[in-house]
N, C-alpha and C positions, 0 to 999 in steps of 0.2 A: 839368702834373700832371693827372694823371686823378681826373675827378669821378664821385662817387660817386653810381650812379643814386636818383632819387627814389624815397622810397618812398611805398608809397598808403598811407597813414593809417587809411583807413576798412577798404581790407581787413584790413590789422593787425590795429587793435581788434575785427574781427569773427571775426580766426581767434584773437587772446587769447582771446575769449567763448567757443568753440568748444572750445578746447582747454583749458580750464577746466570748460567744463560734461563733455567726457568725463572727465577727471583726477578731477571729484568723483564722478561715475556710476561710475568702477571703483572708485572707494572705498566706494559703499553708500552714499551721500546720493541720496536719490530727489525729483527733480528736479520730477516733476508738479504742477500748481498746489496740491493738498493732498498733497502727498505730506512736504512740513516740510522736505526737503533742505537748502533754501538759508537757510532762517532757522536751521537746527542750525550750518551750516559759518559759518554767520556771527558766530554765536554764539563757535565753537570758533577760530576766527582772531581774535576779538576787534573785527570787523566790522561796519559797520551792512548791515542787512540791505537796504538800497536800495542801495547801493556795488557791491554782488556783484549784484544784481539790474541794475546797469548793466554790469558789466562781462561779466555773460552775455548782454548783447544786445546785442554789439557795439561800448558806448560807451568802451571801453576805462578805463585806468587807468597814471597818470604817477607818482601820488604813491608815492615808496620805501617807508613805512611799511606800506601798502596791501602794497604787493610783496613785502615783507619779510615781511607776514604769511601774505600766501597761502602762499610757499615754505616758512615754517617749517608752517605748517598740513596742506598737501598732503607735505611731506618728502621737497622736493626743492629742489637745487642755488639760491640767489639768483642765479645767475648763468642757469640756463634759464630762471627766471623775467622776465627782464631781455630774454632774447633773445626767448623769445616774444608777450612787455606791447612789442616794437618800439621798447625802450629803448636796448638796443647789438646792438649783429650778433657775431654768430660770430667771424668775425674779430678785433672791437673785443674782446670777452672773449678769446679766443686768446692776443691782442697783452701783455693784463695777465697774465695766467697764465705766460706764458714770462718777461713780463719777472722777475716773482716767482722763478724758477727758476733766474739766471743770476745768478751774486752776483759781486762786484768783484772783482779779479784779487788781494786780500791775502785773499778766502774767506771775508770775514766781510759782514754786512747791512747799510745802514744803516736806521736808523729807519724813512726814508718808505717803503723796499723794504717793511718787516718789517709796517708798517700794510698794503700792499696786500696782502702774501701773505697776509694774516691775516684780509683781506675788510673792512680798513676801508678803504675807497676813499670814501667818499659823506662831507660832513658833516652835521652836527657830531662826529661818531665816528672822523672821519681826524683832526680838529686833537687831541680831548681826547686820542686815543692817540701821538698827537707829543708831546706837550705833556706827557701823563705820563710818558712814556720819559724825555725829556730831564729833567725832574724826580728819578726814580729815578735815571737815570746821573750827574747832579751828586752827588746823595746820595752814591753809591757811589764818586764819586771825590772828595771830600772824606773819605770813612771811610778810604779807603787814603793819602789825604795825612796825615792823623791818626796814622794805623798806623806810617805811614816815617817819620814825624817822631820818633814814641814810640820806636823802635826804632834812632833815630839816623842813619838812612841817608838 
C-alpha cells in the first residue's frame, strides 16, 4: 500500500494564515495593526480575537468549532475550510462526497449515509443525528403498527 507523503505542518498553517488574511481582505476587513479588521471578523465569527490573530501568522488551527466558524463567517464550503486548516485533503473530502452520492442498490439511504450527506461527519453532531433518526423512525413505525392493528390488517 502506498503511503501518503508527509505533509509539512508549518507550511500548512502558514498558507491557512495566508489564505485567511486574503479571504478577509477581499471581504473589506482591513487588516493594518489599527485598521480593527481582525477584531471586527472576530467579533463576527464569534472568535477570540487572539485565535485569528494566531491563525494569521501561521499558528494554524485544529479545533472544528474554530473551523466551522470561520466557513460560516467567510461563506464558504466547511469542507474548503478543512482542506486549506490541512485537516483533510482533496481527495479525503472527494472520497466522502461521492460516497454520499451512491445510495444502496434498493435506492434508498441509510442513516449514517444521510448524517454524512448532510455534513454531519464530526461529533458530537454525527451520534445525536443517528440517534434522532433512529428515534423518529421508531416513532414512525410503531404509529404504522398502531394504524395496521386499528385497521385490522
Amino acid at each position: 500500500m502506498e503511503q501518503e507523503p508527509e505533509r509539512d505542518e508549518e507550511q500548512t498553517r502558514r498558507a491557512f494564515g495566508a489564505w485567511l488574511r486574503t479571504c478577509l481582505e477581499e471581504r473589506g476587513y482591513v487588516l493594518s495593526p489599527r485598521g480593527g479588521g481582525q477584531s471586527r471578523f472576530a467579533e463576527n465569527a464569534g472568535l477570540g480575537r487572539s485565535t485569528v490573530g494566531r491563525i494569521l501568522n501561521g499558528q494554524g488551527a485544529t479545533d472544528t468549532d474554530v473551523l466551522k466558524a470561520i466557513a460560516k463567517t467567510l461563506n464558504v464550503s466547511y469542507g474548503e475550510v478543512l482542506v486549506r486548516a490541512g485537516i483533510a485533503t482533496v481527495e479525503e473530502l472527494a472520497a466522502v462526497r461521492n460516497a454520499t452520492l451512491s445510495t444502496p442498490e434498493t435506492g434508498s439511504l441509510t442513516i449514517e449515509q444521510a448524517a454524512v450527506g448532510l455534513g454531519f461527519v464530526e461529533e458530537p453532531e454525527h451520534g445525536l443525528f443517528v440517534a434522532m433518526s433512529n428515534t423518529l423512525l421508531r416513532q414512525l413505525q410503531a404509529r404504522t403498527n398502531d394504524e395496521n392493528r386499528a385497521a385490522g390488517t
